[in-house]
ROTIBA-615400 format. One record per residue (C-alpha): x, y, z; residue in three letters; chain. Coordinates in steps of 0.25 Angstrom, whole numbers, plus 5000, padded with zeros to 4 digits. Example, Ala and Ser with C-alpha at 12.3 -4.5 7.8 and 13.67 -1.06 7.14 Angstrom:
<tivos>
[tivo [5049 4982 5031] ALA A]
[tivo [5055 4996 5029] SER A]
</tivos>
This chain:
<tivos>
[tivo [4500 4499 4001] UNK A]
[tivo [4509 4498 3989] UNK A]
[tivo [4524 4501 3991] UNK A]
[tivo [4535 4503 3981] UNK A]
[tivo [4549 4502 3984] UNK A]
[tivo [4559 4508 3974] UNK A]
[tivo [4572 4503 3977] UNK A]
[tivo [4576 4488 3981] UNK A]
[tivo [4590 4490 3987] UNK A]
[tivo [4591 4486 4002] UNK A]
[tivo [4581 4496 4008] UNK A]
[tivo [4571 4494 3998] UNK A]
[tivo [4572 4478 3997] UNK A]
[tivo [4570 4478 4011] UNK A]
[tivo [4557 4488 4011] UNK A]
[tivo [4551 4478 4001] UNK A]
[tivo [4552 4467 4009] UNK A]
[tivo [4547 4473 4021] UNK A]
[tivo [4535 4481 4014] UNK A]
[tivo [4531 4469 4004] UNK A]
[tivo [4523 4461 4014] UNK A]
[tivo [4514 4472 4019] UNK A]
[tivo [4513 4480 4007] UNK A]
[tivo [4513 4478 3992] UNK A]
[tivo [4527 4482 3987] UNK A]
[tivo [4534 4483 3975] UNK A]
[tivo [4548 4487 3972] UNK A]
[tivo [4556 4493 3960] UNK A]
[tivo [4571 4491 3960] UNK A]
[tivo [4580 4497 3946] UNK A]
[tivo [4587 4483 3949] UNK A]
[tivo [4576 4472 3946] UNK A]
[tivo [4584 4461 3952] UNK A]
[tivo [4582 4466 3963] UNK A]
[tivo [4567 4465 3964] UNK A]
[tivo [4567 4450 3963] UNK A]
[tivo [4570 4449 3976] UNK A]
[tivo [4556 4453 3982] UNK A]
[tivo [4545 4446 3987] UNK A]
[tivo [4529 4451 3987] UNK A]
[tivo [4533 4464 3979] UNK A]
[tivo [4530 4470 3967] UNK A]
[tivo [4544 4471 3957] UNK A]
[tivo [4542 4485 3950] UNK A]
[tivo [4552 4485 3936] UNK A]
[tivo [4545 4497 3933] UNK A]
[tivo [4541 4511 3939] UNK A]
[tivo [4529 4508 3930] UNK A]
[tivo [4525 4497 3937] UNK A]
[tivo [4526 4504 3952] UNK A]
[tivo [4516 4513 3947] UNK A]
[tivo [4506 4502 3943] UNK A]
[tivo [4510 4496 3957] UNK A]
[tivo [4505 4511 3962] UNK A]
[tivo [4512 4513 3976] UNK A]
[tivo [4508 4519 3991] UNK A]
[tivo [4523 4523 3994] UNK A]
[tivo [4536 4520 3984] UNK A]
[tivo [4547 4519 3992] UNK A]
[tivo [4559 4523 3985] UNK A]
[tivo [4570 4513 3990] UNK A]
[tivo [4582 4518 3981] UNK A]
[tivo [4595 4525 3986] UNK A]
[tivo [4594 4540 3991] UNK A]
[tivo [4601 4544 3978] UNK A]
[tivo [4590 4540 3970] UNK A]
[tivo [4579 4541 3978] UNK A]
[tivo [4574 4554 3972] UNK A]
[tivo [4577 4552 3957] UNK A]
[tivo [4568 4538 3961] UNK A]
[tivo [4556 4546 3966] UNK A]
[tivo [4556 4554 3952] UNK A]
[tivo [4557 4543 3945] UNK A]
[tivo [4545 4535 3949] UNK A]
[tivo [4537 4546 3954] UNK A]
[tivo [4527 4547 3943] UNK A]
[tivo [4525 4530 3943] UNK A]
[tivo [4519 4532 3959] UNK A]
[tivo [4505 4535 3962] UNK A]
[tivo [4502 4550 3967] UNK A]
[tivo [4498 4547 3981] UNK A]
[tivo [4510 4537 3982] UNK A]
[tivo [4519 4539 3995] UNK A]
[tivo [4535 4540 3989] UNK A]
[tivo [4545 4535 4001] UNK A]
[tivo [4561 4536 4001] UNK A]
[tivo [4570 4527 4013] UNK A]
[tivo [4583 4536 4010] UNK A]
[tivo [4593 4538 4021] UNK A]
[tivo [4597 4552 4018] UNK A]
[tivo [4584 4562 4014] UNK A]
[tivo [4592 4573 4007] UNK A]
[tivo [4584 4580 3997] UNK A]
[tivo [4571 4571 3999] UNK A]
[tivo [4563 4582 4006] UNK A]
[tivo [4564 4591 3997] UNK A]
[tivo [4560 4582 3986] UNK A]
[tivo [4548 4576 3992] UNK A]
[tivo [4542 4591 3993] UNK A]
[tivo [4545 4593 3979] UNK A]
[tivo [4539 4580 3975] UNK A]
[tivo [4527 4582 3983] UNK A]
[tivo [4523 4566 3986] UNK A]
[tivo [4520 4560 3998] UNK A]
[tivo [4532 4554 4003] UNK A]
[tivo [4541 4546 4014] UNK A]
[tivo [4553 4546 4017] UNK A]
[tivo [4560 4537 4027] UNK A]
[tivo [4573 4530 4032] UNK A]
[tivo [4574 4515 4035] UNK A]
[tivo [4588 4519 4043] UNK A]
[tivo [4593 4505 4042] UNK A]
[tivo [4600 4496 4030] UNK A]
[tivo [4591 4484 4026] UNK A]
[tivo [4606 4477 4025] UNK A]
[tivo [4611 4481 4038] UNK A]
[tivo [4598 4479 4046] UNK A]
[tivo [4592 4469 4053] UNK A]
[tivo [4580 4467 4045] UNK A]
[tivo [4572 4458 4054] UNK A]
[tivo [4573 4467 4066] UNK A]
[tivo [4572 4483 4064] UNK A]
[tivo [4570 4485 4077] UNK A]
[tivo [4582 4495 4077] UNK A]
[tivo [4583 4502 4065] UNK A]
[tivo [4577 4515 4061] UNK A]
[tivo [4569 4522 4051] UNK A]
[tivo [4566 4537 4048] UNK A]
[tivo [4553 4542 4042] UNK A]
[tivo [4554 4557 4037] UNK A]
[tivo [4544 4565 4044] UNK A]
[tivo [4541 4572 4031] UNK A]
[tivo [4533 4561 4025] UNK A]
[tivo [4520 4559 4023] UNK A]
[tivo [4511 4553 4033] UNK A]
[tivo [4508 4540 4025] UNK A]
[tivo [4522 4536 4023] UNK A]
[tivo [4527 4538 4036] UNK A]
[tivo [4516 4530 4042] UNK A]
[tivo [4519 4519 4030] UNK A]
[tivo [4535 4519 4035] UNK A]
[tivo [4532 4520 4049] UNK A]
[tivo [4523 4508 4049] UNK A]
[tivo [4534 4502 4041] UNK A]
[tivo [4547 4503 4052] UNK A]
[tivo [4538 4499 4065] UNK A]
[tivo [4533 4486 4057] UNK A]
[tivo [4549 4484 4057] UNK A]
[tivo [4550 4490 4071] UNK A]
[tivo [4561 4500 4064] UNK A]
[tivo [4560 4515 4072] UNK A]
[tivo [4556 4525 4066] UNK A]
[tivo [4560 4539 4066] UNK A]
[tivo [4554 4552 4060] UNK A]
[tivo [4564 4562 4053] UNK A]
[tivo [4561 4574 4043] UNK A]
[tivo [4569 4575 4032] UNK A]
[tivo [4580 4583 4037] UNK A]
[tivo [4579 4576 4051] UNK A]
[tivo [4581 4562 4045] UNK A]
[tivo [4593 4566 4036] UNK A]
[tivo [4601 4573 4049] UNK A]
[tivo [4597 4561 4057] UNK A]
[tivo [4604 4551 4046] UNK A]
[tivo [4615 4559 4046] UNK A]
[tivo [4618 4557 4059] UNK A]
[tivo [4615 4545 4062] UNK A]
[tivo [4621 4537 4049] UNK A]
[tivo [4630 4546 4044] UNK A]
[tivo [4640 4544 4057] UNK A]
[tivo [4639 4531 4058] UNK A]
[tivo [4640 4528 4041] UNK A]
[tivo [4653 4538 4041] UNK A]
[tivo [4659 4531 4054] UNK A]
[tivo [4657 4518 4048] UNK A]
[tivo [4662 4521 4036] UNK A]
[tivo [4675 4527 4042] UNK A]
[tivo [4676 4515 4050] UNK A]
[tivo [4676 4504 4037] UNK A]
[tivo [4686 4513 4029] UNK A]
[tivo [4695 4511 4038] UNK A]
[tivo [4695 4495 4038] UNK A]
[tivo [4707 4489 4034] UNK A]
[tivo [4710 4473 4034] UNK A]
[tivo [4715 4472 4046] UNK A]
[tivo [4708 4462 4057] UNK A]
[tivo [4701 4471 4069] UNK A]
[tivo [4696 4460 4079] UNK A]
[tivo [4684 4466 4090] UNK A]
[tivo [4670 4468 4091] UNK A]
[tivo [4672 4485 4088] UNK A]
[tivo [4676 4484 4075] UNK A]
[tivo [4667 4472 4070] UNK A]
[tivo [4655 4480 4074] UNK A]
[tivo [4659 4493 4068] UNK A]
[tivo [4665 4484 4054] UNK A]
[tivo [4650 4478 4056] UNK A]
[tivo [4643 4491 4054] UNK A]
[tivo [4653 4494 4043] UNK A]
[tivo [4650 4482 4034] UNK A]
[tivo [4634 4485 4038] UNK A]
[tivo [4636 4500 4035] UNK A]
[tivo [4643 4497 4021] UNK A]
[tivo [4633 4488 4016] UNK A]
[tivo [4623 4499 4015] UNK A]
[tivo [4622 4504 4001] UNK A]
[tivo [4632 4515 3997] UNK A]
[tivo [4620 4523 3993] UNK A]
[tivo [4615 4521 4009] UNK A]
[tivo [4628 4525 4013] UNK A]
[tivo [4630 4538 4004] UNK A]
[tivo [4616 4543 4005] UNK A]
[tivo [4619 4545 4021] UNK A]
[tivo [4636 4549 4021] UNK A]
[tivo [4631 4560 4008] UNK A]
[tivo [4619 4567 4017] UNK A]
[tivo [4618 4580 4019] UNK A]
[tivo [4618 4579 4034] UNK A]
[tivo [4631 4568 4032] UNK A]
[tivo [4644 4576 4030] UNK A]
[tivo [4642 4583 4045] UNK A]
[tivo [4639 4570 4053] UNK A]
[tivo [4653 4563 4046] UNK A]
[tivo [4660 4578 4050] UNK A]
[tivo [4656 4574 4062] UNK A]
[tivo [4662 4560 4063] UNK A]
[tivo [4676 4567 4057] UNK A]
[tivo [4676 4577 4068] UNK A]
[tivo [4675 4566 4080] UNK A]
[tivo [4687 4559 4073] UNK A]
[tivo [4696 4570 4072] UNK A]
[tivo [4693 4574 4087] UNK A]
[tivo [4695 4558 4088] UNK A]
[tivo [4707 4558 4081] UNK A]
[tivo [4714 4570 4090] UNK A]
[tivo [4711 4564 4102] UNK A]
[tivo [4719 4551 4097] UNK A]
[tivo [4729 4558 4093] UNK A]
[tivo [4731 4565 4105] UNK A]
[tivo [4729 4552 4113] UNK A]
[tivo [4720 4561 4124] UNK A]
[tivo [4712 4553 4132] UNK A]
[tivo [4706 4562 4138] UNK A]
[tivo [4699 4567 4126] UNK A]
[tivo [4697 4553 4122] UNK A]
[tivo [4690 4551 4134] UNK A]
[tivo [4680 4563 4134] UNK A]
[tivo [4679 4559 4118] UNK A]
[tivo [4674 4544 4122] UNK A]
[tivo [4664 4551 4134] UNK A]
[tivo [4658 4560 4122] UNK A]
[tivo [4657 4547 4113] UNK A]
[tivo [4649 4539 4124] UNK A]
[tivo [4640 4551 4127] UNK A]
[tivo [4637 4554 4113] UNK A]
[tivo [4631 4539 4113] UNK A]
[tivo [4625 4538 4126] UNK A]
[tivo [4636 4532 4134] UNK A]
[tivo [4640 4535 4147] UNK A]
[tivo [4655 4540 4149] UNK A]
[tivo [4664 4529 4153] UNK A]
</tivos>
């Protein structure tokens, strides 16, 4: 099977090198420096040159905001029975241009960050494959996550984009809440190292990453949500009600599986 990748930022670096010894791969970056870097690949400078390399899939590796102006554009350098493949976090809009486009396709999730991620054990990340997608890609990516023992999960469109929402968004927004309030002040204990840990992991993502998942259509709600908790937050501090305090801290420990203290 012969696999293109479109895109050699952190995602698609890391899907070369993990495809390149079982498949023949080739890659295409704008940035050319960035190609020298790979080992048992094909370089592509060209689109010209991918269609002489005559792909099964193409997986198109560049960020969300791109992604569909990517697939226009090397469309007519692919072979007709070639399988196109997108890894976007947020799938606003694709369905609909999949339809229209009428190629085989599959569209999946690696819901991970290659820089944040232990690479050598996957064991406990995830990964979404869109139910939507054709048989043969979905068996190609499937194959794929169990060699690396990542789970696999089974989303349509929709479901998947609801799902993200949910469970990034939250976390992103909360995070994000958290680092604007640093200041330089020293803050000894083992809380607040952890959280400034997922901080400096969660802000090393590409801002692409990070604004594709905040600007979702299914975003804005989960973030109203966070705000809500914090007002009711914030009244019960003011009024220094314990008791409220208390039932608040019973509802936080049964929302996640905890027994009441």
């Amino acid at each position: 099977m012969r696999i293109a990748i479109i895109g050699a930022g952190n995602m698609g670096s890391w899907l070369v090198e993990s495809l390149c010894l079982d498949y023949e791969v080739g890659v295409y970056d704008v940035d050319r420096s960035k190609l020298k870097y790979f080992f048992n690949s094909r370089k592509f400078l060209y689109y010209e040159e991918i269609m002489d390399f005559k792909p099964d899939i193409l997986i198109n590796a560049v960020s969300l905001d791109r992604t569909i102006e990517l697939f226009d554009e090397i469309g007519s350098y692919l072979p007709e029975n070639c399988i196109i493949a997108d890894i976007t976090s947020v799938k606003s809009g694709l369905s609909e241009y999949y339809k229209k486009l009428g190629k085989r396709f599959v569209s999946t999730h690696p819901m991970f960050g290659p820089t944040f991620a232990n690479l050598k054990d996957l064991s406990n990340q995830h990964a979404v494959i869109i139910t939507e997608s054709d048989e043969e890609g979905k068996v190609f990516f499937s194959d794929f996550y169990k060699k690396l023992k990542i789970n696999i999960h089974e989303y349509s469109f929709k479901e998947h984009d609801e799902t993200i929402a949910y469970s990034l968004s939250i976390p992103f927004a909360s995070t994000m809440v958290f680092a604007a309030c640093m200041k330089e002040q020293e803050a000894p204990g083992t809380t607040f190292k952890k959280h400034f840990n997922i901080a400096e992991g969660l802000l090393s993502e590409d801002d692409y990453l990070l604004s594709e998942i905040l600007l979702s259509p299914d975003s804005l709600g989960q973030v109203e949500r966070i705000s809500e908790q914090m007002e009711s937050l914030k009244a019960m501090i003011r009024s220094r009600d314990k008791d409220q305090l208390k039932n608040f801290f019973a509802m936080l420990r049964s929302n996640i599986g905890l027994k009441s203290q």
